[in-house]
mmCIF file of the N, C-alpha and C atoms, coordinates in Angstrom:
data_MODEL
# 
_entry.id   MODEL 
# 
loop_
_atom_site.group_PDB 
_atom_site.id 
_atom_site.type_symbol 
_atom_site.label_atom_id 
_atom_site.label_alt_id 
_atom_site.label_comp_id 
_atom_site.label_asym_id 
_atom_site.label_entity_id 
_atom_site.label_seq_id 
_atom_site.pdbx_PDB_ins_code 
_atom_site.Cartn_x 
_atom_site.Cartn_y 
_atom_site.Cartn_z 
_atom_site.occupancy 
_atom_site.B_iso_or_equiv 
_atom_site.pdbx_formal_charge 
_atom_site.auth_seq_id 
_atom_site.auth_comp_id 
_atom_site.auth_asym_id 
_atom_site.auth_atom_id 
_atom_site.pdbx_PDB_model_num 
ATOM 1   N N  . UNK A 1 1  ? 123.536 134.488 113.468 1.00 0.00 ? 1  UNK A N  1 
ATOM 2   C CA . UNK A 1 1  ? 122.202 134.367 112.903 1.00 0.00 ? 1  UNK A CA 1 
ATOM 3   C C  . UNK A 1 1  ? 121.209 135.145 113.753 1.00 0.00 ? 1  UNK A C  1 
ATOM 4   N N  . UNK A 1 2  ? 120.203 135.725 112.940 1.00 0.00 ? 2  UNK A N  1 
ATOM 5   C CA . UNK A 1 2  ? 119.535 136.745 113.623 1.00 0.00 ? 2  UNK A CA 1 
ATOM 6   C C  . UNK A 1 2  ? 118.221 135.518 113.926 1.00 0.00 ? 2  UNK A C  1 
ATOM 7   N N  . UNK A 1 3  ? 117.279 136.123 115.143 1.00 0.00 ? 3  UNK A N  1 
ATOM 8   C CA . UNK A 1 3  ? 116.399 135.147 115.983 1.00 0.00 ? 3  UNK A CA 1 
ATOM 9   C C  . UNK A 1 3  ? 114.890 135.782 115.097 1.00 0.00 ? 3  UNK A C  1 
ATOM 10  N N  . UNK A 1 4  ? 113.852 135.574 115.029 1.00 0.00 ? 4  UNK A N  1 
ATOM 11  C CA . UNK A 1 4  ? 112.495 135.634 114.514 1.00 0.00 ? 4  UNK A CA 1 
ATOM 12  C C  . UNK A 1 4  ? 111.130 135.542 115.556 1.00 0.00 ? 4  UNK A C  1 
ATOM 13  N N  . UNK A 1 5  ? 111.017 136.042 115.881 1.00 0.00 ? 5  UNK A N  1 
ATOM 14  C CA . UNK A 1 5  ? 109.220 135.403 116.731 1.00 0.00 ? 5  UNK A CA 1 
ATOM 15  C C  . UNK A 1 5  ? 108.757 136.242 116.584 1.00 0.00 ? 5  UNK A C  1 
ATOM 16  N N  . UNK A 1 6  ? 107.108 136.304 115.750 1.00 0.00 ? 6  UNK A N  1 
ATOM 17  C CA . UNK A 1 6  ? 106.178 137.280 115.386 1.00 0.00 ? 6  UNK A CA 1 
ATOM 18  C C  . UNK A 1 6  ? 105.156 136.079 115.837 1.00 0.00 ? 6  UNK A C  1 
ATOM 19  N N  . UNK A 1 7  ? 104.078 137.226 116.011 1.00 0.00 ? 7  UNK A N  1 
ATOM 20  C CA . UNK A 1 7  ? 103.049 136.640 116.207 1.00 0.00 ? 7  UNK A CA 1 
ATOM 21  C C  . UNK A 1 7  ? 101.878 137.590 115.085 1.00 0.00 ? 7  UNK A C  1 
ATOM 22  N N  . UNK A 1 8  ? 100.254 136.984 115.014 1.00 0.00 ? 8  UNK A N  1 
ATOM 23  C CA . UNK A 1 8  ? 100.105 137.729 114.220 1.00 0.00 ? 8  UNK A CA 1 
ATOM 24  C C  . UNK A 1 8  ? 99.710  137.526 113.050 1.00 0.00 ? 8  UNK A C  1 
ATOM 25  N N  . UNK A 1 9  ? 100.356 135.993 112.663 1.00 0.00 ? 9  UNK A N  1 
ATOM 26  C CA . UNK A 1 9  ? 100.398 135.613 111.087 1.00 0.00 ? 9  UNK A CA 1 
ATOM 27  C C  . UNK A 1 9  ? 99.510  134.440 111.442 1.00 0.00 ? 9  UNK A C  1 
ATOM 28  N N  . UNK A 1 10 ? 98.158  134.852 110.102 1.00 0.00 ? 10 UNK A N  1 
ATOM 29  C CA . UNK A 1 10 ? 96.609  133.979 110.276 1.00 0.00 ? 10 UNK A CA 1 
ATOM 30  C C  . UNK A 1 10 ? 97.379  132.014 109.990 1.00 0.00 ? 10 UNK A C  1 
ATOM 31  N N  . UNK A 1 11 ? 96.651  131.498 110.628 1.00 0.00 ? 11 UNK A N  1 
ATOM 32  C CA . UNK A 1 11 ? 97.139  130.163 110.442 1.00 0.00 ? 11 UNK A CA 1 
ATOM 33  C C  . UNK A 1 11 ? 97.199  129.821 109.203 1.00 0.00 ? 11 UNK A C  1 
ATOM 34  N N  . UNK A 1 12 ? 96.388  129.661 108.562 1.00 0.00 ? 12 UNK A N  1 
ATOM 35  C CA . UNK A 1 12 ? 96.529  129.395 107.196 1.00 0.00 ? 12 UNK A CA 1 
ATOM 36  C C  . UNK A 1 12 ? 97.159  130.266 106.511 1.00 0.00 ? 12 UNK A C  1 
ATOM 37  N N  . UNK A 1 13 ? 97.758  131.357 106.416 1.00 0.00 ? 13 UNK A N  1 
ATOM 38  C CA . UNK A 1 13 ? 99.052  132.066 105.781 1.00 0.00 ? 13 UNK A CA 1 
ATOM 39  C C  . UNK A 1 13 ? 100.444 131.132 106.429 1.00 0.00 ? 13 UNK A C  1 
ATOM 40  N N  . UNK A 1 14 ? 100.597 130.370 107.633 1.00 0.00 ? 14 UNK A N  1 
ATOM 41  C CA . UNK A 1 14 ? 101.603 129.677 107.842 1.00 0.00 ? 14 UNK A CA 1 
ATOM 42  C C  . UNK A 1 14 ? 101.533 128.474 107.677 1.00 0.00 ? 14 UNK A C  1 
ATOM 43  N N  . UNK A 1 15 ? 100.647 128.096 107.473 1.00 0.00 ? 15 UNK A N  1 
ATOM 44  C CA . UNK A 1 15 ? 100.276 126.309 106.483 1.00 0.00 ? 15 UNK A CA 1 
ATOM 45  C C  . UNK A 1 15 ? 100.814 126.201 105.537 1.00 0.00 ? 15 UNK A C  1 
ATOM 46  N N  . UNK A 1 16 ? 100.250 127.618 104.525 1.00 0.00 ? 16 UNK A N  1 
ATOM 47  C CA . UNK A 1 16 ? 100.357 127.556 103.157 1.00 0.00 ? 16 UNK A CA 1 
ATOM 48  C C  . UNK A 1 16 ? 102.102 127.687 103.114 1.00 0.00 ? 16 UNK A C  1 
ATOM 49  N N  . UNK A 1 17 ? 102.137 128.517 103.516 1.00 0.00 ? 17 UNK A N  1 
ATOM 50  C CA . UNK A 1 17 ? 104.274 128.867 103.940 1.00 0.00 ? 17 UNK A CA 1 
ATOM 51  C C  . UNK A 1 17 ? 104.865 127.734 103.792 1.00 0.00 ? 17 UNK A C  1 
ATOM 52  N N  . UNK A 1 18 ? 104.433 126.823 104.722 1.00 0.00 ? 18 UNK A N  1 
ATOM 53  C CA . UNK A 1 18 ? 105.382 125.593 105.073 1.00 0.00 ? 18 UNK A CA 1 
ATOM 54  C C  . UNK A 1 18 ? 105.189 125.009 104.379 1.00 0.00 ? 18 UNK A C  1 
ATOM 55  N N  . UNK A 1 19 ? 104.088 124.329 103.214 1.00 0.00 ? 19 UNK A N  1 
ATOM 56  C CA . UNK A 1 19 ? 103.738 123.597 102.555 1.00 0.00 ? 19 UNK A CA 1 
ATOM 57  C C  . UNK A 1 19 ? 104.513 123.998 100.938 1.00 0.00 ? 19 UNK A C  1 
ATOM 58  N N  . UNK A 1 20 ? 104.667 125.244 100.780 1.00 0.00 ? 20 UNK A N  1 
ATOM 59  C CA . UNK A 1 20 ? 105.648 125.473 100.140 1.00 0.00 ? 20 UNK A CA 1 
ATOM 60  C C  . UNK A 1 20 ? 106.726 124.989 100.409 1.00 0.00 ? 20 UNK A C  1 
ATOM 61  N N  . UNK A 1 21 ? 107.454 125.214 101.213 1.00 0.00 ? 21 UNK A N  1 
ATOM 62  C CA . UNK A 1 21 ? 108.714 125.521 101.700 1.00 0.00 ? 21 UNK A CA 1 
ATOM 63  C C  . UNK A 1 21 ? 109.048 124.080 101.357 1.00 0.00 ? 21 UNK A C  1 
ATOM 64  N N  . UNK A 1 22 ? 107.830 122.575 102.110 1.00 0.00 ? 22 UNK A N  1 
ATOM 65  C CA . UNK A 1 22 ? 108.006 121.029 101.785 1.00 0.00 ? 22 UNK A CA 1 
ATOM 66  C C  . UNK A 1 22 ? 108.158 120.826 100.786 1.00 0.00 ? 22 UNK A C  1 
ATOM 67  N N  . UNK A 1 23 ? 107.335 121.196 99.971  1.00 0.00 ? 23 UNK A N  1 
ATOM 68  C CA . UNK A 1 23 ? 107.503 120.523 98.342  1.00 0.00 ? 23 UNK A CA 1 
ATOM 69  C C  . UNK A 1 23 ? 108.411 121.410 98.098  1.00 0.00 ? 23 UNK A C  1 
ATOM 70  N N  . UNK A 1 24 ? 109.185 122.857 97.925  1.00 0.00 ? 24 UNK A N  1 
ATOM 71  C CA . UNK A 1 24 ? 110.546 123.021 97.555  1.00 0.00 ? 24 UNK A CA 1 
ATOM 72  C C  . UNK A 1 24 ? 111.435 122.444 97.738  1.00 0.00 ? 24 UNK A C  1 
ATOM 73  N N  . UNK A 1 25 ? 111.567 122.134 98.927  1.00 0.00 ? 25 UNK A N  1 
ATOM 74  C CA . UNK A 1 25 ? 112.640 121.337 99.453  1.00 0.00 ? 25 UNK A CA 1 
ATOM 75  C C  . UNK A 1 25 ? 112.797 119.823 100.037 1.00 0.00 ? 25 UNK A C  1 
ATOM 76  N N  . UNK A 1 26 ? 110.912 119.821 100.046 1.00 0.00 ? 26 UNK A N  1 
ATOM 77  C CA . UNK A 1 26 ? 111.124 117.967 100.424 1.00 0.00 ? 26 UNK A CA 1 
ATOM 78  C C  . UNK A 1 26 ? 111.847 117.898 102.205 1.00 0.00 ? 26 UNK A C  1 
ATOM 79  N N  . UNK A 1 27 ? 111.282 119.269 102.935 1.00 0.00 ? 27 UNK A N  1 
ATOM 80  C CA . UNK A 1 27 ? 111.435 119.345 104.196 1.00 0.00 ? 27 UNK A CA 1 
ATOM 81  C C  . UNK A 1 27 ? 111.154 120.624 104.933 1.00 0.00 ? 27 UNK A C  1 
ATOM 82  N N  . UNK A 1 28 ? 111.502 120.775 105.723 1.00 0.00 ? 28 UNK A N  1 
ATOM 83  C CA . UNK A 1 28 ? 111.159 121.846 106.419 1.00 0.00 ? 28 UNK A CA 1 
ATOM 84  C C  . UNK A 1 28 ? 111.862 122.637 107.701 1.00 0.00 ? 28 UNK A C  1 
ATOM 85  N N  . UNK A 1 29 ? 112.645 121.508 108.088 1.00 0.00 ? 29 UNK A N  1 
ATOM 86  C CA . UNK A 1 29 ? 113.549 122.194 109.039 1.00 0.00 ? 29 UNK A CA 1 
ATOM 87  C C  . UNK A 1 29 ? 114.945 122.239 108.482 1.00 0.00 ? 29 UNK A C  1 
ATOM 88  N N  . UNK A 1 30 ? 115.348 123.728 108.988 1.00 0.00 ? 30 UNK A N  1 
ATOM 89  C CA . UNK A 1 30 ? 117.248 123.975 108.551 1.00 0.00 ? 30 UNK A CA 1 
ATOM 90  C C  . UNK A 1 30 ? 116.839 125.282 107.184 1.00 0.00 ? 30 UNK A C  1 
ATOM 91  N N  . UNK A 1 31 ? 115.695 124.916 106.172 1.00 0.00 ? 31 UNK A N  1 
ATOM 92  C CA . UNK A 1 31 ? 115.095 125.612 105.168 1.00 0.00 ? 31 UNK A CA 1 
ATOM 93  C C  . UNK A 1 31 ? 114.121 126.646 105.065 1.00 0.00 ? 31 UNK A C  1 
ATOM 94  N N  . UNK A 1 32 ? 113.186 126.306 106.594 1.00 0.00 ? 32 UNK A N  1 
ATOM 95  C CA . UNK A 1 32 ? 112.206 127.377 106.795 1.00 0.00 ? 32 UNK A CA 1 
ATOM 96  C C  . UNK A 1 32 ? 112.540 129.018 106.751 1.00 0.00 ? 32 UNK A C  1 
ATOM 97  N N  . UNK A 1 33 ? 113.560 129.307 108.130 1.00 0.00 ? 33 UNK A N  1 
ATOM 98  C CA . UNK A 1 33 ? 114.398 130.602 108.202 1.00 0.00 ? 33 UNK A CA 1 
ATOM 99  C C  . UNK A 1 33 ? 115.099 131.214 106.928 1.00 0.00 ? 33 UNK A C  1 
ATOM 100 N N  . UNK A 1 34 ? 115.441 130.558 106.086 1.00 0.00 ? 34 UNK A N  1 
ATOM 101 C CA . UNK A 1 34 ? 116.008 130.780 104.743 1.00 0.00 ? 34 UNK A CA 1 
ATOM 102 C C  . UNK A 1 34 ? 114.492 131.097 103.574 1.00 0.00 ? 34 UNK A C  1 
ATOM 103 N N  . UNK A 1 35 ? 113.632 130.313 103.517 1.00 0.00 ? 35 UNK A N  1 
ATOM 104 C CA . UNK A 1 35 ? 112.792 130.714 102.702 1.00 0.00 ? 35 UNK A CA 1 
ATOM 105 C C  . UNK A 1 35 ? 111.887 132.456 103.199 1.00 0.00 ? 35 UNK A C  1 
ATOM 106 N N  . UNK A 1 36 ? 111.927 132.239 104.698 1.00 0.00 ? 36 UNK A N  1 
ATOM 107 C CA . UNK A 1 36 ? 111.190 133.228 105.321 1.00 0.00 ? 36 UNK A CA 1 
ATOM 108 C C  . UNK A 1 36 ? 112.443 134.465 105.515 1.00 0.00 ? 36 UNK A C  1 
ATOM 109 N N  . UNK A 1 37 ? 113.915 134.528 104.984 1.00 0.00 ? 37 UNK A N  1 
ATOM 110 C CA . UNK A 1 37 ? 114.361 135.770 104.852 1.00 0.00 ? 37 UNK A CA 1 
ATOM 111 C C  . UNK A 1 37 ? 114.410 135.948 103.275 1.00 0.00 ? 37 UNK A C  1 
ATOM 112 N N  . UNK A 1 38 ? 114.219 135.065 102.462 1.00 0.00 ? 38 UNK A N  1 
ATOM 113 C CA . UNK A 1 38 ? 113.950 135.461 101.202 1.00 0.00 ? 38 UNK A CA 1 
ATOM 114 C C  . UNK A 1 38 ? 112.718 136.311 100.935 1.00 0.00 ? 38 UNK A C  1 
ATOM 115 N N  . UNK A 1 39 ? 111.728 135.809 101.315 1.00 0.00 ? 39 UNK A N  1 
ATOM 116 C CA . UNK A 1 39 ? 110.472 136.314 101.444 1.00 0.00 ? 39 UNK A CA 1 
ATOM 117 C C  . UNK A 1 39 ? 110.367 138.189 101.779 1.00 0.00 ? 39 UNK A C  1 
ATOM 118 N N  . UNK A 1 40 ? 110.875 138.090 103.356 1.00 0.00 ? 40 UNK A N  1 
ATOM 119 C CA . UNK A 1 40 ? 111.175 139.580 103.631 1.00 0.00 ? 40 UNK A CA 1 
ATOM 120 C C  . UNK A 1 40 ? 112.163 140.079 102.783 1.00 0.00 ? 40 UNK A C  1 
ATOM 121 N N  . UNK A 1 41 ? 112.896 139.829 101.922 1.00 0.00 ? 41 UNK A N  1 
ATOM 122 C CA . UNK A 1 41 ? 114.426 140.747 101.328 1.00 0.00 ? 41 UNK A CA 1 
ATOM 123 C C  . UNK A 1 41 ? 113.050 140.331 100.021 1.00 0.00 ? 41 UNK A C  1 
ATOM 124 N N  . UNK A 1 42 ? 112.229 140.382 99.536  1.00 0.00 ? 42 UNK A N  1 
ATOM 125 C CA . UNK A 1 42 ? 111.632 140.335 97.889  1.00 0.00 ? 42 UNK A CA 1 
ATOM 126 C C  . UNK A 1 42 ? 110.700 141.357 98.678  1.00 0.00 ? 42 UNK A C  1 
ATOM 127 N N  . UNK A 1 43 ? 110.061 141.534 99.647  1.00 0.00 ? 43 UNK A N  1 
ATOM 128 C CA . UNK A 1 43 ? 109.114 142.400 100.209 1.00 0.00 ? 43 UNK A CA 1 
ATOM 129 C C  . UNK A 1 43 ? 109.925 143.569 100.434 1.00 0.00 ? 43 UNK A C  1 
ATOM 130 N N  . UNK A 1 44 ? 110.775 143.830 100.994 1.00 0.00 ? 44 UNK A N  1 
ATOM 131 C CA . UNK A 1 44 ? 111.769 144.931 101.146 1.00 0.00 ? 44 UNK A CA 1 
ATOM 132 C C  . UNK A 1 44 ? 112.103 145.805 99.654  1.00 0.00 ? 44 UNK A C  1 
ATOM 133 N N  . UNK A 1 45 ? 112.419 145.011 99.008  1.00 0.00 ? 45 UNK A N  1 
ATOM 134 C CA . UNK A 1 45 ? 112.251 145.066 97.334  1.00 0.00 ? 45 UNK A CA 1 
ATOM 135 C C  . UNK A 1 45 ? 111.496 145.716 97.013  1.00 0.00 ? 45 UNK A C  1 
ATOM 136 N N  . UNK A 1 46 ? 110.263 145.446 96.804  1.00 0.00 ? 46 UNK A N  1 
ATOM 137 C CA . UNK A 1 46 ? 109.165 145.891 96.135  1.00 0.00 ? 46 UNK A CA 1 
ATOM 138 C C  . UNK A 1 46 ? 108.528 147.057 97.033  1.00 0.00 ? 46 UNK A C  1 
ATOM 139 N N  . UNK A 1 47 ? 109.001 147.378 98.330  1.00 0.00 ? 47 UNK A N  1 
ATOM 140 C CA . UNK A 1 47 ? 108.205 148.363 98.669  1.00 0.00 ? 47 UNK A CA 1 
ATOM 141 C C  . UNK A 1 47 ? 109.579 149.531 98.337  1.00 0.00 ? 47 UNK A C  1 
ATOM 142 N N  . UNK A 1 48 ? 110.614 149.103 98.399  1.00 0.00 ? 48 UNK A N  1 
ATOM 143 C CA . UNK A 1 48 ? 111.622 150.115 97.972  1.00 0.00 ? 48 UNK A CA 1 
ATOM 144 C C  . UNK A 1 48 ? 110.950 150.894 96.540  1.00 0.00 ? 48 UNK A C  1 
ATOM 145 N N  . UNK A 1 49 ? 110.830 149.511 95.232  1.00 0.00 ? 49 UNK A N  1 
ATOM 146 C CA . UNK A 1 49 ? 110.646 149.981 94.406  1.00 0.00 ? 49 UNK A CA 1 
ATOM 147 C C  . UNK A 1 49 ? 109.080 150.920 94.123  1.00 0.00 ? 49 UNK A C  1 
ATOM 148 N N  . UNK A 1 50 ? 108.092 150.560 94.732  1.00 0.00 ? 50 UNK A N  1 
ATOM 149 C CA . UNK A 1 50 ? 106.786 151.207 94.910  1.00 0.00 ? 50 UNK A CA 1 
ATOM 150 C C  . UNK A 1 50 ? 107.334 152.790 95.145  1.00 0.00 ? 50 UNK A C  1 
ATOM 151 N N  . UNK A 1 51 ? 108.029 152.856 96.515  1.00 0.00 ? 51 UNK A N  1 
ATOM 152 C CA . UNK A 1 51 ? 108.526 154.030 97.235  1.00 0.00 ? 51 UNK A CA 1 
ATOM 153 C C  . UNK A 1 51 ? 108.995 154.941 96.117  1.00 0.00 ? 51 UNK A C  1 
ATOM 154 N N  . UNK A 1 52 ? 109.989 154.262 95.236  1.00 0.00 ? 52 UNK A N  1 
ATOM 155 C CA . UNK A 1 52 ? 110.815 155.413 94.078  1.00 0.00 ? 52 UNK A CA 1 
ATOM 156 C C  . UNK A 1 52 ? 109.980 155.991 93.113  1.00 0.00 ? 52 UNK A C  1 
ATOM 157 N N  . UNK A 1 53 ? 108.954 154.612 92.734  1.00 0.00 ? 53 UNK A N  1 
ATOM 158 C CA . UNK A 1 53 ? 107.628 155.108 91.843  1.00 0.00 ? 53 UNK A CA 1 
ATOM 159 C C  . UNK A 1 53 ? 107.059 156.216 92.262  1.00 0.00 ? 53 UNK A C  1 
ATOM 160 N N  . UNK A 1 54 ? 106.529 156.511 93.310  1.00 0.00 ? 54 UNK A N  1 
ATOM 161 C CA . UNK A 1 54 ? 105.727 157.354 94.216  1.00 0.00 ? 54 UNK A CA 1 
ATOM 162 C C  . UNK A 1 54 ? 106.342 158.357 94.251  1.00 0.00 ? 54 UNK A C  1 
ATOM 163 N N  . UNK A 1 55 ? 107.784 158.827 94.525  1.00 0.00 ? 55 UNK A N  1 
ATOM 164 C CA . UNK A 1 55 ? 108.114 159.956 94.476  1.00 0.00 ? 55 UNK A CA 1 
ATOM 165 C C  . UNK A 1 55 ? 108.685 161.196 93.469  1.00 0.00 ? 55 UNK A C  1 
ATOM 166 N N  . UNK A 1 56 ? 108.538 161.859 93.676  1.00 0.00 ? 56 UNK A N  1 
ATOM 167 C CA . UNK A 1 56 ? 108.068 163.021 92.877  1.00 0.00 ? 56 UNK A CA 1 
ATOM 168 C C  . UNK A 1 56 ? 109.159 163.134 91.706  1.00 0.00 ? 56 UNK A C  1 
ATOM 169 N N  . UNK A 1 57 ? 110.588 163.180 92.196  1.00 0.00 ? 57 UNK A N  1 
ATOM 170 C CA . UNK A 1 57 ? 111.667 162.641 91.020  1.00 0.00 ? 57 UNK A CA 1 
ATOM 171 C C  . UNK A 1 57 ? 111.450 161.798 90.014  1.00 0.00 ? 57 UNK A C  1 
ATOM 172 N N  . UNK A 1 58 ? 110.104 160.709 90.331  1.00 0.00 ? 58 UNK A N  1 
ATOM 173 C CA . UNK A 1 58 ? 110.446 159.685 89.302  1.00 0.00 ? 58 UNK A CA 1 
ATOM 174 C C  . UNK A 1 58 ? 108.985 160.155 88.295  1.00 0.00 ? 58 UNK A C  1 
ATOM 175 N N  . UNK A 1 59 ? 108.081 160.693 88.462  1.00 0.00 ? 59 UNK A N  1 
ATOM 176 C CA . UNK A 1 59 ? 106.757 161.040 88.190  1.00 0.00 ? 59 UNK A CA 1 
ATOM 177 C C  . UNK A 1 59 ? 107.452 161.419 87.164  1.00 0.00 ? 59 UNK A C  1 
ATOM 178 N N  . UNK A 1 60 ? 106.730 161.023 85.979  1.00 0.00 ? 60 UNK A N  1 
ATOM 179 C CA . UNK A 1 60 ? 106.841 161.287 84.677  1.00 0.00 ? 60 UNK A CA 1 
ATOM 180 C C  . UNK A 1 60 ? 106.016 162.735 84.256  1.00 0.00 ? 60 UNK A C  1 
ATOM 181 N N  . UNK A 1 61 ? 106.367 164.084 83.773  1.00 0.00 ? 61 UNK A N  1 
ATOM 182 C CA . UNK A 1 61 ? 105.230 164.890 83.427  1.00 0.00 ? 61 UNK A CA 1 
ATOM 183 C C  . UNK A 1 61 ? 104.899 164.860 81.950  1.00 0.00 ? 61 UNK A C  1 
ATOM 184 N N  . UNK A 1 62 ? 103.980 165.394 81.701  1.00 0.00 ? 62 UNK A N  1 
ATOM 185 C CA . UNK A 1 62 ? 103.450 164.934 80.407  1.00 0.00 ? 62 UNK A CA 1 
ATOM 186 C C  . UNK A 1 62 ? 103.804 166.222 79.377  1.00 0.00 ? 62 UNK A C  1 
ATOM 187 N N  . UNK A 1 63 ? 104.702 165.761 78.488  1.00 0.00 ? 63 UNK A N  1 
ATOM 188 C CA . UNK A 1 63 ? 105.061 166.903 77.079  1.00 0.00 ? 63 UNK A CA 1 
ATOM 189 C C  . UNK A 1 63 ? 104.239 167.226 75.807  1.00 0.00 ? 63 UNK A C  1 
ATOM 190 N N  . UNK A 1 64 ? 103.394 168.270 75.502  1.00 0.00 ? 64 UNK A N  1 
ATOM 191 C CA . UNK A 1 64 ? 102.781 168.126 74.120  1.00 0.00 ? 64 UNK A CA 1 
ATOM 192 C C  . UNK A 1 64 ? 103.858 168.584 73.644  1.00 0.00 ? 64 UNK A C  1 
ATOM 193 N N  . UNK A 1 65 ? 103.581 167.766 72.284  1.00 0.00 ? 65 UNK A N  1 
ATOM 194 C CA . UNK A 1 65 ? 104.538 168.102 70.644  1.00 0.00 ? 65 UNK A CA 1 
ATOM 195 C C  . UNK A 1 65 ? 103.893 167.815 69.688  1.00 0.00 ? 65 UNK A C  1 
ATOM 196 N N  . UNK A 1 66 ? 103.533 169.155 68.742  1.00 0.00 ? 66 UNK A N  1 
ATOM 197 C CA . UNK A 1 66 ? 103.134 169.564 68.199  1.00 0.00 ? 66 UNK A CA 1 
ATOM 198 C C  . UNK A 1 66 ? 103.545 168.845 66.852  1.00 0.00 ? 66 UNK A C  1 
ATOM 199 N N  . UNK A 1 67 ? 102.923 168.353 65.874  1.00 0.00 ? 67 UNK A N  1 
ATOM 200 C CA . UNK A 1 67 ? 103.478 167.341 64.692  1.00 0.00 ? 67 UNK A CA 1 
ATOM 201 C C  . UNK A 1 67 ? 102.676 168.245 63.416  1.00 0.00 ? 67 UNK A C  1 
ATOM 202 N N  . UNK A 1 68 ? 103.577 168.710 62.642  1.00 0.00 ? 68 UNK A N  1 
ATOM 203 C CA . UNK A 1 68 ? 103.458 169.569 61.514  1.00 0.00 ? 68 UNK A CA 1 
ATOM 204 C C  . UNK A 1 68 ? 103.154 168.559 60.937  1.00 0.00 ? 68 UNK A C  1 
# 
């Protein structure tokens, strides 16, 4: 198991975290590390997918067609 310590994160962004994490699970320890690598692997996600948007392969160019 990989280890975690950041610092950094406003208190109330880690209130709100855990308070999730309780009412998901009706606890908080054994569940925290698991909700908080879900979190990073959906963030990892979405900046992947932003990234593919953004680049130039995926840029859609625009076709006129002409309709008789």
């Amino acid at each position: 198991m990989g280890r975690l310590d950041v610092r950094g994160i406003s208190e109330d962004t880690l209130i709100e975290f855990k308070r999730h994490v309780q009412k998901k699970y009706g606890k908080i320890h054994t569940v925290l590390g698991l909700e908080v690598e879900k979190a990073l692997k959906s963030y990892l996600t979405a900046i992947e997918f932003q990234e593919r948007l953004a680049s130039p392969e995926s840029q859609c160019k625009s076709t006129h067609l002409e309709v008789k």
